[in-house]
ROBADO-11365 format. One line per field, with one value per residue (C-alpha): residue number from 1; residue in one letter; z negated, y negated, x negated. Coordinates in steps of 0.2 Angstrom, whole numbers, plus 5000, padded with zeros to 4 digits. Layout:
nr: (NUM|...)
rest: (A|...)
z: (Z|...)
y: (Y|...)
x: (X|...)
This chain:
nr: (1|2|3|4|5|6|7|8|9|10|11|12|13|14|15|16|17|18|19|20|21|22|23|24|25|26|27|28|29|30|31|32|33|34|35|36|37|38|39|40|41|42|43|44|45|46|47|48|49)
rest: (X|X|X|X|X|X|X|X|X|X|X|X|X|X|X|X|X|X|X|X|X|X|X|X|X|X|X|X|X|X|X|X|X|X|X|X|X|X|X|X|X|X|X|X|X|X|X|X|X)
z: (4455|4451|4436|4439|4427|4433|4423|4425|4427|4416|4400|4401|4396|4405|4407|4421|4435|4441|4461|4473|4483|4483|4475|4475|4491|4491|4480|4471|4468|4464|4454|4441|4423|4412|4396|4405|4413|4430|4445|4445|4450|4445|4449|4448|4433|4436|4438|4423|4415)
y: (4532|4524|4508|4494|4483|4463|4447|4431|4418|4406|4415|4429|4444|4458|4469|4482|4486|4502|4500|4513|4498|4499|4482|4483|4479|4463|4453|4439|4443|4431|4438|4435|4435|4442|4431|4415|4418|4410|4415|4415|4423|4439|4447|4467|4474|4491|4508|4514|4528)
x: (4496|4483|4481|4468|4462|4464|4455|4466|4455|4467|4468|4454|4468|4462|4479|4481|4491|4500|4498|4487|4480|4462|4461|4440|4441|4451|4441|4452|4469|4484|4496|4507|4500|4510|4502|4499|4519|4512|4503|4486|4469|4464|4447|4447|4436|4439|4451|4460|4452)
C-alpha cells in the first residue's frame, strides 16, 4: 500500500495517508484533518518515500 502525503488547507500540517488510490490525479481532496479535527481540503504534495 502505498502512503501519500496531503496539505490541509486550514492548518498547513502536511500528515500522510495510507490508501493505493492514485490521489495525483484527483486534484483537491476533502478529508478529515487529523490536527484541525474537521473536514477540509487537502492538496496532494507527494508519495511517501
Amino acid at each position: 500500500m502505498t502512503g501519500w502525503i496531503l496539505k490541509c488547507s486550514q492548518c498547513g500540517r502536511e500528515w500522510v495517508l495510507p490508501v493505493s488510490f492514485r490521489l495525483n490525479e484527483i486534484g483537491r481532496l476533502y478529508h478529515f484533518c487529523p490536527y484541525c479535527r474537521e473536514n477540509t481540503f487537502h492538496t496532494t504534495v507527494g508519495r511517501e518515500p
